[in-house]
N, C-alpha and C positions, 0 to 999 in steps of 0.2 A: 602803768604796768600792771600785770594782772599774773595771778599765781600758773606756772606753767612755762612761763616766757621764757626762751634762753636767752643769756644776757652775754656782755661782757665789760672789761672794766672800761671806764670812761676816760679819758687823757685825766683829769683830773683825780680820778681814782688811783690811777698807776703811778703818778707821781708820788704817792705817801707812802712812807717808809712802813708803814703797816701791810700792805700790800706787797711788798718788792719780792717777796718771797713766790706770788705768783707770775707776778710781770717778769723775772727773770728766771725761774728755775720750772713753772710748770706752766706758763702760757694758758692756754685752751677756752674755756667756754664755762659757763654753771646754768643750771634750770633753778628760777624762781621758783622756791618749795613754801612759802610760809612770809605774809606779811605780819608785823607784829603789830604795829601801832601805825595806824595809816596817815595820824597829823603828825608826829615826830617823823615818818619816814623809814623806818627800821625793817628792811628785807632781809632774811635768812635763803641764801643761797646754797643749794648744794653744788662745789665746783669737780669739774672733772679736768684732766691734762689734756695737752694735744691730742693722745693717743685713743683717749674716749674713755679713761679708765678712771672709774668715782677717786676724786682726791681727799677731801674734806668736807665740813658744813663751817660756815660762811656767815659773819653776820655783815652788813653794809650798810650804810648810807645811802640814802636816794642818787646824791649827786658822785657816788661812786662806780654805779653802774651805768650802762645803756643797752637798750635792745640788741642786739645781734640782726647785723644786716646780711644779707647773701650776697655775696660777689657776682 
């Protein structure tokens, strides 16, 4: 992954209780803004809701995201 990407969370991401606040209350999508440490894996996400409206910033786990595919 590379800074820019929109992501979204992984099945294994959305299962952690750290998370549930997006998986059930705002859904939607984040753009990879910021890696930190490229061998720990540490992404800063900026997430937006379903609706396209900036929610929060985001720190994640590699194995918490995935790319965003198009239907």
């Amino acid at each position: 992954m590379k800074v820019g990407d929109l992501v979204v969370l992984s099945a294994r991401g959305a299962k952690l209780n750290k998370n549930m606040n997006i998986t059930h209350y705002h859904g939607g999508y984040g753009l990879l803004a910021h890696i930190i440490d490229t061998e720990a894996m540490c992404y800063v996400v900026h997430w937006f809701d379903k609706n396209g409206e900036y929610w929060r910033r985001k720190y994640f786990d590699r194995f918490e995201i995935k790319k965003f595919k198009k239907k």
